[in-house]
C-alpha positions as CSV (number, residue, x, y, z in Angstrom):
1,X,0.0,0.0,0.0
2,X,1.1,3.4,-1.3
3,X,0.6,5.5,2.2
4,X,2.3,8.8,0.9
5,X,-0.9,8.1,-1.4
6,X,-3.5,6.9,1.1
7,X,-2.5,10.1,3.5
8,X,-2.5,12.4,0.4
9,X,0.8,13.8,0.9
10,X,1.9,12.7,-2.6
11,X,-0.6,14.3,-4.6
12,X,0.1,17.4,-2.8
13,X,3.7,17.5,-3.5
14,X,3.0,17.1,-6.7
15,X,0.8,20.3,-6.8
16,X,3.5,22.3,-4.1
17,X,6.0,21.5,-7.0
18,X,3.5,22.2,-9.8
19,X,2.9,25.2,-7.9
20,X,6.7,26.0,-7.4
21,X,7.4,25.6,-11.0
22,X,4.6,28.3,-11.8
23,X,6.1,30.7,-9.7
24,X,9.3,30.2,-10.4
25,X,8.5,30.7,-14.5
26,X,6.6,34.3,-12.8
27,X,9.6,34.9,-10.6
28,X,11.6,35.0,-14.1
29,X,9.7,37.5,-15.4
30,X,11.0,39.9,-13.0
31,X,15.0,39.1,-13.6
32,X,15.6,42.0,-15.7
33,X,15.8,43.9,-12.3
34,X,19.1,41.6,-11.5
35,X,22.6,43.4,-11.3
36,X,24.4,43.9,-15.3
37,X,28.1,42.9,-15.2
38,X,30.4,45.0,-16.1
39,X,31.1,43.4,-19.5
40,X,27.3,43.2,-19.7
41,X,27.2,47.1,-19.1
42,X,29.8,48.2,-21.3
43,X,28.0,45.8,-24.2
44,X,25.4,48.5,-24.3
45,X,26.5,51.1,-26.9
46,X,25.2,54.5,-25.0
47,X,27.3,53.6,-21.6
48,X,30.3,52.4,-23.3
49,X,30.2,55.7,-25.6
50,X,29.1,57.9,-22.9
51,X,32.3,56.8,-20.2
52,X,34.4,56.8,-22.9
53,X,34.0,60.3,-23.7
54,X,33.8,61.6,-19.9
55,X,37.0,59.1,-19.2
56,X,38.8,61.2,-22.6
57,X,38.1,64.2,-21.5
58,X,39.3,64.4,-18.1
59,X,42.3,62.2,-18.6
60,X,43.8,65.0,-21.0
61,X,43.3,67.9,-18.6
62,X,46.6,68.5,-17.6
63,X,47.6,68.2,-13.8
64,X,49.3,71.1,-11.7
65,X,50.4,71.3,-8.0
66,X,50.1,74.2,-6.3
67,X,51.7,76.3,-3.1
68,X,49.7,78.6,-1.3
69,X,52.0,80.7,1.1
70,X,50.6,83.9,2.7
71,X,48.3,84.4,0.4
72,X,50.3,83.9,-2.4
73,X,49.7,81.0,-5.1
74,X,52.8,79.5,-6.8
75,X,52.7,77.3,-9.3
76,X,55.2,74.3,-8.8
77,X,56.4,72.6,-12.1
78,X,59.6,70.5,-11.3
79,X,57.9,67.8,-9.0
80,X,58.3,64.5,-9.9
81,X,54.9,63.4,-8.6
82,X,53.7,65.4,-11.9
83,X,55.4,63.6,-14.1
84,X,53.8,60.2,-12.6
85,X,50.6,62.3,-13.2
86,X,50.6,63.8,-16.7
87,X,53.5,61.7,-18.4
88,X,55.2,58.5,-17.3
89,X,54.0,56.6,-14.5
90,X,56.7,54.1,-14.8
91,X,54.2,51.3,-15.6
92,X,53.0,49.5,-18.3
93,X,50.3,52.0,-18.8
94,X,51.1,55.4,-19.1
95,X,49.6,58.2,-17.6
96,X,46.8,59.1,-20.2
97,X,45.9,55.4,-20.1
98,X,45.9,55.1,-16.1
99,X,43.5,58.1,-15.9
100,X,40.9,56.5,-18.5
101,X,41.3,53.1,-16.6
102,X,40.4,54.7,-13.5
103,X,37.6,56.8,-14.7
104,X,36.1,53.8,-16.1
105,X,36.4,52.0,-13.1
106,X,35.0,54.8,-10.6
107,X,32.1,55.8,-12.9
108,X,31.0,51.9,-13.6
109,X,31.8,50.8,-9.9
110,X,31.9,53.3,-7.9
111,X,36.0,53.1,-6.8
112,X,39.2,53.3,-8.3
113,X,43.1,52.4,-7.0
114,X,46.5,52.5,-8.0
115,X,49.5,51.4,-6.3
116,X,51.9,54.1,-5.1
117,X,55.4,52.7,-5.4
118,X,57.9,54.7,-2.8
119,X,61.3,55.4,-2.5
120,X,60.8,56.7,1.6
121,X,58.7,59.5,1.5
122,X,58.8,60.1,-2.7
123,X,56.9,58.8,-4.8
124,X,58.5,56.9,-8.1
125,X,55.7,54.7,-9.6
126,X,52.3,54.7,-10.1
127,X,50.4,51.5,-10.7
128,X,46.7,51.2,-11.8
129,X,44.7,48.2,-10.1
130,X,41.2,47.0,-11.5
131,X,38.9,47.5,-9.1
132,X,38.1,43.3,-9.1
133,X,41.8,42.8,-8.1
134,X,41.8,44.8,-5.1
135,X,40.4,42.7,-1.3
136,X,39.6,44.9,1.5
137,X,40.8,43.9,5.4
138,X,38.4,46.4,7.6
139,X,39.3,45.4,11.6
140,X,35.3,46.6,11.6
141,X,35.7,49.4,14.1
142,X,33.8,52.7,13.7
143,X,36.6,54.9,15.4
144,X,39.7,54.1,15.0
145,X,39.0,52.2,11.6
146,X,42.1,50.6,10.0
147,X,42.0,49.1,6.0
148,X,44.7,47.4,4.7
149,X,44.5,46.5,1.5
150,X,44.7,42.8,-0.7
151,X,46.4,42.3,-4.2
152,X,47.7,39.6,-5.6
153,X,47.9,37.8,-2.2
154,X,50.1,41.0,-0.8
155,X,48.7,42.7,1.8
156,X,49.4,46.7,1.7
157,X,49.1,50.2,4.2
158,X,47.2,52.4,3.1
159,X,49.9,55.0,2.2
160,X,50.5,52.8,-0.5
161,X,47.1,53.2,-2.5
162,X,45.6,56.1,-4.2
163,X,42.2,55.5,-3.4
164,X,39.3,57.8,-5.5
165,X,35.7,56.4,-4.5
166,X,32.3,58.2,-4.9
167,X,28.7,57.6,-3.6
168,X,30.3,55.8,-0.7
169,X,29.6,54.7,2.8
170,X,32.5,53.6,4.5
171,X,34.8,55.1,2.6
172,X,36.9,52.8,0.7
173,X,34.2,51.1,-1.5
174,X,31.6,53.1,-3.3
175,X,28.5,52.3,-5.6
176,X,28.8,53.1,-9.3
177,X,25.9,53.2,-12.3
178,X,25.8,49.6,-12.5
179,X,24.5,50.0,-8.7
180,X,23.0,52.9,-8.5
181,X,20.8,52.1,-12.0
182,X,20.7,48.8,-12.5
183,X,17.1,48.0,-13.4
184,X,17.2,50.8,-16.6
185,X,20.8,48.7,-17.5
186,X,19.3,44.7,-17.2
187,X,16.3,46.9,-19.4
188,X,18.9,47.6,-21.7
189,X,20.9,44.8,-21.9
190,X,18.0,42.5,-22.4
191,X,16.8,44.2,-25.0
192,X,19.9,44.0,-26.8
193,X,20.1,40.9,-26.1
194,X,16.2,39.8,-27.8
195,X,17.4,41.9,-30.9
196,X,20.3,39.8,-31.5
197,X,18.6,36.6,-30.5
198,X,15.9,37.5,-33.3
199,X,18.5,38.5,-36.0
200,X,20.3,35.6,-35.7
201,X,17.3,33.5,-36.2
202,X,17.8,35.2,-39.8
203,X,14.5,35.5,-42.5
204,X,11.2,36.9,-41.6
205,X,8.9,36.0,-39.5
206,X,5.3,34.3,-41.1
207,X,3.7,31.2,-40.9
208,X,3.2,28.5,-43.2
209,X,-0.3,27.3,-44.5
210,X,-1.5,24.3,-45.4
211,X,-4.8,23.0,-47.3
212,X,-4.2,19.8,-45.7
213,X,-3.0,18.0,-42.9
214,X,0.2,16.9,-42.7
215,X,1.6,13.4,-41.6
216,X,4.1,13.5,-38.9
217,X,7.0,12.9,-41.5
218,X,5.8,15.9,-43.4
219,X,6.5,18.3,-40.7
220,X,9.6,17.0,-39.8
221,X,11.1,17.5,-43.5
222,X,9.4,20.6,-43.3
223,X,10.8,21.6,-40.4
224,X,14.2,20.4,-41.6
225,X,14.4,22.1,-44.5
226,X,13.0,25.6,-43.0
227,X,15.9,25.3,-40.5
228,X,18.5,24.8,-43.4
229,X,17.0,28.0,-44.9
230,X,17.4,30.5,-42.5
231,X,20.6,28.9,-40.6
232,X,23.5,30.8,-40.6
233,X,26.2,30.6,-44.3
234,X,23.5,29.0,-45.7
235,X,22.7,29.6,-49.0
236,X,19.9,26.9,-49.7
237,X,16.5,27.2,-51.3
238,X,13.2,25.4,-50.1
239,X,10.5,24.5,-52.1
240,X,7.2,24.1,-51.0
241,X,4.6,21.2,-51.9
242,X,1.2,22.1,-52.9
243,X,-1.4,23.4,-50.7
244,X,1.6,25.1,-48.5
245,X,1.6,29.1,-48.5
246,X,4.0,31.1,-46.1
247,X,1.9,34.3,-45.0
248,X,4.1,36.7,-43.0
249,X,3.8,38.5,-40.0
250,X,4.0,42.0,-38.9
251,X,6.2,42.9,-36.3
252,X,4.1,42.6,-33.1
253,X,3.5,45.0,-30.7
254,X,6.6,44.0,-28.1
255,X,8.9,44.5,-31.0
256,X,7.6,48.2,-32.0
257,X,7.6,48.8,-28.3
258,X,10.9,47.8,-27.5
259,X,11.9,50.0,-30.4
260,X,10.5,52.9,-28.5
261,X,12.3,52.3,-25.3
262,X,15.7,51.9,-26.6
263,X,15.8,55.2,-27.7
264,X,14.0,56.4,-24.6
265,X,16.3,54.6,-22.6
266,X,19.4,56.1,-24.2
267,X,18.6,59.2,-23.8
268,X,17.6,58.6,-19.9
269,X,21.1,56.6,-19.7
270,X,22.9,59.8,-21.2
271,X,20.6,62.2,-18.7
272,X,22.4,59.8,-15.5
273,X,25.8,60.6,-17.2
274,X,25.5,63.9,-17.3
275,X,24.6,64.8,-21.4
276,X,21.9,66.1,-23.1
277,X,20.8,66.1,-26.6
278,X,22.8,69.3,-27.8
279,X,25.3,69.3,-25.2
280,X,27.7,69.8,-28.1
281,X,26.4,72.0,-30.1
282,X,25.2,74.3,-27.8
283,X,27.9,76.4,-25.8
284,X,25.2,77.0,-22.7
285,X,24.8,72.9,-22.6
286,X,28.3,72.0,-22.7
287,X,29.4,74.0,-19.6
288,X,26.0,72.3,-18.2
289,X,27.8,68.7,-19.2
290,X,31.4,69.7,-17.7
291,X,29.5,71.1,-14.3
292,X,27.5,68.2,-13.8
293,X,29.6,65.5,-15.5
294,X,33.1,66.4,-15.8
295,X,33.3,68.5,-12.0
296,X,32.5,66.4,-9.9
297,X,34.4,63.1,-11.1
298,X,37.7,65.6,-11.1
299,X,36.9,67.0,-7.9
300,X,37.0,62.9,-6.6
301,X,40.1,62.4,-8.1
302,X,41.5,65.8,-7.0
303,X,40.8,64.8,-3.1
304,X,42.4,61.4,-3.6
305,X,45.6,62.6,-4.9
306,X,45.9,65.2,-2.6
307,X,45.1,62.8,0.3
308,X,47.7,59.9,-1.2
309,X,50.7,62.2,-3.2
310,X,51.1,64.8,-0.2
311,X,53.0,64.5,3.1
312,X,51.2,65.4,6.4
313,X,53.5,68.8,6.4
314,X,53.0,69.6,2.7
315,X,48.6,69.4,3.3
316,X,47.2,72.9,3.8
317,X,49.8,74.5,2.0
318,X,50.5,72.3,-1.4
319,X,47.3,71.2,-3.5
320,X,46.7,69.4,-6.8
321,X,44.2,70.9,-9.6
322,X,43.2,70.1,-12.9
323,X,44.1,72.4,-15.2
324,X,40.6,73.2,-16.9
325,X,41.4,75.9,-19.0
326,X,41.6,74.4,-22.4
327,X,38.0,72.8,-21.2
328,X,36.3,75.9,-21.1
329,X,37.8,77.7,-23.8
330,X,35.3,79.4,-25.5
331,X,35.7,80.5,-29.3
332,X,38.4,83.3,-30.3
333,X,35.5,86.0,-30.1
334,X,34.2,85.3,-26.9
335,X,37.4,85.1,-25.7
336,X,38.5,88.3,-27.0
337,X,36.0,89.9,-25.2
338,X,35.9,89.2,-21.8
339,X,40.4,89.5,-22.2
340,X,39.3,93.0,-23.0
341,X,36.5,93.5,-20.3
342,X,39.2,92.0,-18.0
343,X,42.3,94.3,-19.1
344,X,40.2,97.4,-18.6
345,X,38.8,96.1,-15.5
346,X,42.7,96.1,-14.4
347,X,43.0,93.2,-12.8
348,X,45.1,91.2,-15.5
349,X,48.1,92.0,-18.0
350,X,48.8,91.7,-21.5
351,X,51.4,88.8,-20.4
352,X,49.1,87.0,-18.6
353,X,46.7,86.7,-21.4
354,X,49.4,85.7,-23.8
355,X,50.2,82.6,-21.3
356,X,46.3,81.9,-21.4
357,X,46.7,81.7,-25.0
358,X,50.0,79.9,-25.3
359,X,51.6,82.7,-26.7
360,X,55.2,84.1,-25.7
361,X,55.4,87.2,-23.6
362,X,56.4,90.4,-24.6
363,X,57.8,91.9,-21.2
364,X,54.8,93.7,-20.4
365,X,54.0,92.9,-16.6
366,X,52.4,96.4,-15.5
367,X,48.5,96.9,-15.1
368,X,46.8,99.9,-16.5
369,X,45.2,102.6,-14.2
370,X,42.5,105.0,-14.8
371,X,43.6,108.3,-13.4
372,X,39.7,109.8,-13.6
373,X,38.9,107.3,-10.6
374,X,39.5,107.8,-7.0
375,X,41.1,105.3,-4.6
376,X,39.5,105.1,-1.3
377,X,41.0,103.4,1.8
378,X,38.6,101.9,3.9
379,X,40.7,101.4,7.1
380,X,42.1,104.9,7.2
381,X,39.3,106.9,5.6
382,X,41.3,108.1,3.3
383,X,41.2,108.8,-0.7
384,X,43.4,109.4,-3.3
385,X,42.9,110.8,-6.6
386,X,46.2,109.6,-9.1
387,X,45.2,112.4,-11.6
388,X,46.4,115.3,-9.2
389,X,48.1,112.6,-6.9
390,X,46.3,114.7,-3.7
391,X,45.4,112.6,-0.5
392,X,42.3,113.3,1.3
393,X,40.8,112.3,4.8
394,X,37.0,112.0,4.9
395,X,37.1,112.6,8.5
396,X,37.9,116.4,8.5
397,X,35.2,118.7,7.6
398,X,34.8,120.7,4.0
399,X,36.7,123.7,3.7
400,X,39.8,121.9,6.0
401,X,43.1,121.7,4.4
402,X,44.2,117.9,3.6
403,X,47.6,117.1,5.0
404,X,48.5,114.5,2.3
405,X,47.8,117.3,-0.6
406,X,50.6,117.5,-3.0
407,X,53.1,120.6,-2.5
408,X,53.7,121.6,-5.8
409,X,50.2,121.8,-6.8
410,X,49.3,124.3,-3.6
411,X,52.8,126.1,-4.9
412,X,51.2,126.5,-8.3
413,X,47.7,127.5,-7.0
């Protein structure tokens, strides 16, 4: 006797399981809202394009250190940390190359590294490490905290890592697009991925028609031969029997609609990276794209150099930058322009405009003065007028003679 039976426990597994499998063919419905590798990610055209160009852009801005002693900014140029910066990092990749990789890798993941290779205190390599390569150690205290760092079954300190993370909780590991967006990048993916499954299913779709029935050998020669007909490097004809018509089909409505929401979705992807539809062709949008886009991945990486490249006595005083001048460039008129607004303003030179411009200088380091206006001193009360070069003191009434008043012009008078 069969007692699973007699109880009626095996007639109800069988519906649990039938059950099970139903909701596990529903479950599957709702995968497109699992995580997109990164392979997977970069397969879709408008992310690979759009990192690409925002990984570029920034990684030929040139780098420049900085010293700010009172009040005074110097520029420094014959640091070797800006060499492993903007030219040789003394690695297989060089330093245009490093910059893209990390872009890449902070945009897409969220965090980026490179090894700092050190001679003491000075810096004479530095190494870019995929973000997959890298193992955290965390001793998991909230004060205190201490990271150490796991590469190729090294453990390092974490003086020896430039670290560059954004969206991040704890610091050391952040969340990228593929986190932050992945439903709208599975969306995308899977899309891509029913296109090509349908293309490379080759011919259009129909159905065949047939007066008659056909015998079960019928079909399968049918079948056969419709395969060898649309299979890849096949070149073969099929010839249909009497009775058989092939009718085609329209595209359905998934297919139009799926048409639709690629190009919606692109143009939402580019919205998360920062573009718009005429960011270039339109000078207002660009500066838009290099605010939103271009600012605050730079502004990352400026922080974790400054953090990693600087000794404890050099912070506060020394500071990297990205040099953001070429960037912003507007056209020669524009330009022109405000140089001209500015040099009558009088608060640039002709020398200094030449350097904005790449240009040699001509010796002319002086600033043009308007002898019609009057200088006035705030914490004495005092004004000067360069025309007659006569001080005056607000404080004394009208009528008063000023002490400062030049002594040849009361001769004259």
């Amino acid at each position: 006797m069969n007692w699973k039976k007699w109880l009626g426990l095996e007639t109800r597994n069988a519906e649990v399981r039938q059950v099970e499998d139903e909701l596990d063919v529903l479950l599957k419905g709702f995968m497109f809202r699992k995580k997109v590798t990164r392979e997977e990610a970069l397969s879709i055209p408008a992310v690979a394009s759009g990192v690409q160009l925002i990984a570029n852009v920034i990684a030929g801005l040139p780098i420049r250190l900085y010293r700010e002693s009172n009040n005074h900014v110097e520029e420094v140029d014959n640091d070797i940390r800006l060499r492993l910066l903007n030219i040789e990092t003394n690695s297989v990749l060089n330093a245009y190359e490093t910059k893209v990789s990390m872009i890449h890798d902070l945009i897409l993941e969220g965090s980026c590294y490179c090894y700092l290779g050190k001679d003491g205190n000075t810096p004479i390599s530095l190494e870019y490490i995929p973000k997959g390569a890298v193992g955290l150690i965390d001793n998991g205290r909230r004060i205190n905290r201490e990271i150490y760092y796991v590469i190729d079954g090294n453990i390092y300190d974490e003086f020896n890592i430039l670290r560059a993370v954004r969206n991040s909780a704890n610091g050391v590991s952040g969340r990228g697009i593929i986190d932050d967006n992945a439903v709208i990048l599975s969306t995308m993916y899977n899309a891509l991925c029913y296109e090509n499954g349908a293309m490379s299913k080759g011919g259009k779709k129909g159905f065949l028609k047939s007066d008659r029935k056909l015998s079960k050998e019928m079909m399968d020669e049918l079948k056969k031969g419709w395969n060898r007909l649309y299979s890849n490097n096949n070149s073969d004809v099929i010839v249909l029997n009497q009775g058989i018509t092939f009718e085609g089909a329209d595209s359905t409505a998934t297919e139009n609609q799926l048409n639709e929401n690629k190009q919606t979705n692109t143009e939402l992807l580019y919205k998360i990276l920062g573009f718009a539809e005429d960011t270039f062709t339109n000078e207002e949008a660009f500066r838009v794209f290099v605010k939103t886009a271009i600012v605050p991945i730079i502004d990352c990486l400026t922080q974790a150099m400054n953090r990693a490249l600087l000794l404890e006595a050099e912070k506060g005083s020394y500071y990297f930058s990205f040099d953001m001048n070429d960037l912003l460039k507007a056209d020669m008129l524009t330009r022109y322009q405000a140089y001209k607004t500015a040099v009558e303003a009088n608060w640039i030179n002709i020398d200094e405009i030449r350097a904005l411009e790449n240009m040699a200088p001509l010796g002319i380091d002086f600033v043009g003065l308007n002898l019609a206006n009057v200088l006035y001193y705030p914490d004495s009360k005092t004004i000067y007028t360069p025309n007659t070069g006569t001080y005056g003191d607000l404080t004394k009434k009208g009528g008063e003679e000023n002490e400062g008043r030049d002594t040849k012009r009361t001769s004259n008078n």
